[in-house]
N, C-alpha and C positions, 0 to 999 in steps of 0.2 A: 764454790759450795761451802756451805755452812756446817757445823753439826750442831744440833739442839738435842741437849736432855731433858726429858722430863717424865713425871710419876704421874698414873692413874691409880686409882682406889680398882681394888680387887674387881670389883661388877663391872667396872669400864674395859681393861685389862681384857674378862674374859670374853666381853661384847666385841670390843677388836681384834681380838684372837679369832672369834668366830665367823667376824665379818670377811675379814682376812684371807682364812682359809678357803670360805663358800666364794670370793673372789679370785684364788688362785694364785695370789703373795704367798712369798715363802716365808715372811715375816712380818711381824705385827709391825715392824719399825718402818717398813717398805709401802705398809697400806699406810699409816699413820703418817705419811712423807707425802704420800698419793694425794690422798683427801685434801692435807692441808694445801697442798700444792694448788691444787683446781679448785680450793676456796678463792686463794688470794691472786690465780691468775686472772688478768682482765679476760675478756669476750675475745676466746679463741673458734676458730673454725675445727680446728683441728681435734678428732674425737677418740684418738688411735687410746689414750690413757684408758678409755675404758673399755677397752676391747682387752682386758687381761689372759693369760694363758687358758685359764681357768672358766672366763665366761668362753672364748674361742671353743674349747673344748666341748662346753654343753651346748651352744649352739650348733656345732657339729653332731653331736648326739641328738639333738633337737631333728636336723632335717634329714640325718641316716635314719632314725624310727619312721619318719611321714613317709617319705619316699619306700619303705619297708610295709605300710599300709597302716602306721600305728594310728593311735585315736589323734584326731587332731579337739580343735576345742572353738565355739564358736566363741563370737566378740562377746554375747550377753553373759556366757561361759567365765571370759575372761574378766570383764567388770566386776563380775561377784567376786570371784577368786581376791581382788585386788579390795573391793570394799573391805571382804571379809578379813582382809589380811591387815588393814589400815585404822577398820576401827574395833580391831582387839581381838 
């Protein structure tokens, strides 16, 4: 293992900070090790990186409310949600 330093400008900082946290890293340096990680690895099978504690968690939340009888959301539901998140 290696360690790398290096500096982001305050709006990147707080964009990985927040990426971070909604992923479930305890640390900006842990998501920032992550990312660049599964940039530079070749074509793996193996998908476990991004099953973090954090998305585990909401995906459990996720099917405890369905099964609870929550709303669920259809696919045309879902495409918008994602256009509208995509372009702005």
């Amino acid at each position: 293992m290696h360690q790398v330093q290096l500096e982001l400008n305050d709006k990147l900082y707080d964009e990985a900070k927040r990426r971070a946290a909604e992923a479930g890293y305890e640390t900006v340096g842990e998501y920032i090790a992550d990312v660049v990680s599964d940039d530079l690895a070749e074509y793996t099978e193996n998908l476990d990186h991004l099953f973090t504690p954090g998305r585990v968690d909401h995906i459990d939340g996720v099917i405890a409310n369905v099964k609870a009888g929550g709303k669920t959301h259809t696919a045309a539901e879902v495409r918008e949600r994602f256009r509208k998140r995509f372009e702005g």
